[in-house]
C-alpha positions in Angstrom: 40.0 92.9 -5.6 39.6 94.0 -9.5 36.3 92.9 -9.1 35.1 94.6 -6.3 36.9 98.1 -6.8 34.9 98.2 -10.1 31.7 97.6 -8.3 29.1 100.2 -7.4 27.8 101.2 -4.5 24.6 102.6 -3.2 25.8 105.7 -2.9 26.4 105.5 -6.9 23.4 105.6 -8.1 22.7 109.3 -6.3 26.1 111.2 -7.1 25.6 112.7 -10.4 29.2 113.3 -12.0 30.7 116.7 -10.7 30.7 118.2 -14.2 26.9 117.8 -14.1 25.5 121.5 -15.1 22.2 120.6 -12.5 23.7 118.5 -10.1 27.4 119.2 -10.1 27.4 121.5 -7.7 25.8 119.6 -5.3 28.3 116.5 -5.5 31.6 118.6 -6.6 32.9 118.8 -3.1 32.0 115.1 -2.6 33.6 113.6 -5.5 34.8 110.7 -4.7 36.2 109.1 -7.1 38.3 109.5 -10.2 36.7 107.5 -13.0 33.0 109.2 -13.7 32.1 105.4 -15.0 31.4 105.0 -11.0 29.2 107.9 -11.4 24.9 106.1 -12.2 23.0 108.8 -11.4 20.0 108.4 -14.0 18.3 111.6 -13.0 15.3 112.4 -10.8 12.9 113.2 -14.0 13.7 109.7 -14.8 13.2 108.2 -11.5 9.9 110.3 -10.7 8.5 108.7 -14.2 9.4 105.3 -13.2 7.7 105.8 -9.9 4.1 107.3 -11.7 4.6 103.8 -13.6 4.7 101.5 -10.8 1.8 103.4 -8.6 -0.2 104.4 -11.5 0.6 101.6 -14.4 -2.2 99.5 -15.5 -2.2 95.8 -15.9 0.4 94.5 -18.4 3.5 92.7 -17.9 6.0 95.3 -19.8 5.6 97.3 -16.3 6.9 94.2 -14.2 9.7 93.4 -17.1 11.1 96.7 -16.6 11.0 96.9 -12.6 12.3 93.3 -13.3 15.0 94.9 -15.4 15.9 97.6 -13.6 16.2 96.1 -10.2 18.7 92.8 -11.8 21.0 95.3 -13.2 21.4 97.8 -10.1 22.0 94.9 -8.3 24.6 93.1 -10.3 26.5 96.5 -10.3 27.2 96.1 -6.6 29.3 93.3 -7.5 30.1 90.5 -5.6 29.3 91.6 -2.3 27.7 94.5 -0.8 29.8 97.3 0.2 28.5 100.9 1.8 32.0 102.5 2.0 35.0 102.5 -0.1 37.0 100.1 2.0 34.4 98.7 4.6 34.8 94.8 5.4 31.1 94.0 4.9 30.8 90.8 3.2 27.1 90.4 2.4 27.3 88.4 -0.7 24.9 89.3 -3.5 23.7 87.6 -6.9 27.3 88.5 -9.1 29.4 86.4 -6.8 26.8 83.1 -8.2 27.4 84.7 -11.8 30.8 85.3 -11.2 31.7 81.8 -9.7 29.4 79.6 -11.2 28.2 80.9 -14.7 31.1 79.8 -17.4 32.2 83.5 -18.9 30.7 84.8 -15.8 34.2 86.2 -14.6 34.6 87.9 -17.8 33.1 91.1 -16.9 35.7 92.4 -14.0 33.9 95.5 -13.9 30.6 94.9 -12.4 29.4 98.6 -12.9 29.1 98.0 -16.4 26.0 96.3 -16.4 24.6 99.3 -15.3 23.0 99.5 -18.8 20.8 96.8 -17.8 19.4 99.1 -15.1 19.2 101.9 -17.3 17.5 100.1 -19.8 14.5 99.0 -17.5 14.3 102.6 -16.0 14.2 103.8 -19.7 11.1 102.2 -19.9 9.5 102.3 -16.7 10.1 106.1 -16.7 8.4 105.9 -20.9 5.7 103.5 -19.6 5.0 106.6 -16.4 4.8 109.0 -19.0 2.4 107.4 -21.1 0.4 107.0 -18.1 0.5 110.5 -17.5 -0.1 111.9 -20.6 -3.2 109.5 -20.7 -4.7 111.3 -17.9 -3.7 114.6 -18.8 -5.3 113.9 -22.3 -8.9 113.4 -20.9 -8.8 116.4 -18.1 -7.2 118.9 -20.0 -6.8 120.6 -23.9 -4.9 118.2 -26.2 -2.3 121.3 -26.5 -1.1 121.6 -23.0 -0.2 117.4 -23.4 1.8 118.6 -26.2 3.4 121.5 -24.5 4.3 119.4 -21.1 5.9 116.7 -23.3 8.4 119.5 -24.7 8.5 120.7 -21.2 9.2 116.9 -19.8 12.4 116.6 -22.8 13.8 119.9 -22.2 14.2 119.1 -18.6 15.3 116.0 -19.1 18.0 117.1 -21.8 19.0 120.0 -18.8 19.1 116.9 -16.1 21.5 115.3 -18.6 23.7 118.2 -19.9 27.4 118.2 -18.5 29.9 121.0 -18.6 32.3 121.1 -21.9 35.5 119.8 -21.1 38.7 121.7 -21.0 40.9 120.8 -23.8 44.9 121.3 -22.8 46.8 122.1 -25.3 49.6 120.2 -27.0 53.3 122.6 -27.2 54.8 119.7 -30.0 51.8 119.7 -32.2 51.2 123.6 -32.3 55.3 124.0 -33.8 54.1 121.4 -36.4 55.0 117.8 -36.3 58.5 116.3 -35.1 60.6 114.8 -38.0 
């Protein structure tokens, strides 16, 4: 049960978390859930590059090892078996329960949304490999400058996509009087 309450589901990887400056408000009414470790979102900017990779990307095999990359790790973050809902009874079982059963240290990791990184890694570089693509073809149709200037523009909007409202700190009444004896 450990297992598969730490497991994502698909509706994980489109909730950003509700302290999200971009996308909070979207998803703030909809939180659902406590721990923002449930939360994959990797950000449309991201997803749009990756996307430009695969239609656009050239021969090479980096391309497929990221798709390859991305796709094993989303899909070992859904766990054991595939679940749409919180507590549905579907019992689709995917890749993690082979990992899980069979692979020795494979039940080690109880928290199957933690190779999420995985994911995030191939999308790193599929979304890299799209924007090496595009800045390719922007290179040859327009003025060297503007590539420079939409490459500022392309990490500014991914550092907004990213940026998450400061946290609250609560203060603490025994450490403001000084320390107890």
């Amino acid at each position: 049960r450990e297992v598969e309450y730490w497991s994502a589901r698909p509706q994980t990887w489109l909730a950003a978390t509700p302290n999200n400056l971009v996308y909070g408000g979207l998803v703030r009414a909809h939180a659902w859930t406590w721990s923002t470790e449930l939360y994959l979102f990797p950000g449309a900017l991201a997803v749009a590059l990756a996307v430009v990779a695969i239609v656009l990307g050239r021969r090479g095999r980096l391309r497929w090892y990221a798709l390859a990359l991305a796709c094993a790790g989303s899909v070992l973050t859904l766990g054991p078996y595939l679940h749409l809902a919180r507590r549905d009874t579907a019992r689709f079982p995917l890749p993690y329960l082979l990992l899980y059963r069979f692979v020795p240290g494979g039940d080690a990791l109880r928290a199957p949304v933690r190779a999420a990184p995985i994911a995030m890694l191939g999308l790193a570089l599929l979304a890299a490999i799209g924007w090496k693509r595009l800045a390719a073809v922007m290179r040859r149709r327009v003025h060297r400058w503007t590539t420079s200037l939409a490459a500022v523009a392309v990490c500014v909007a991914l550092c907004g996509e990213y940026a998450v409202a400061p946290l609250h700190p609560a203060p603490a009444p025994h450490l403001l009087r000084g320390a107890p004896p």
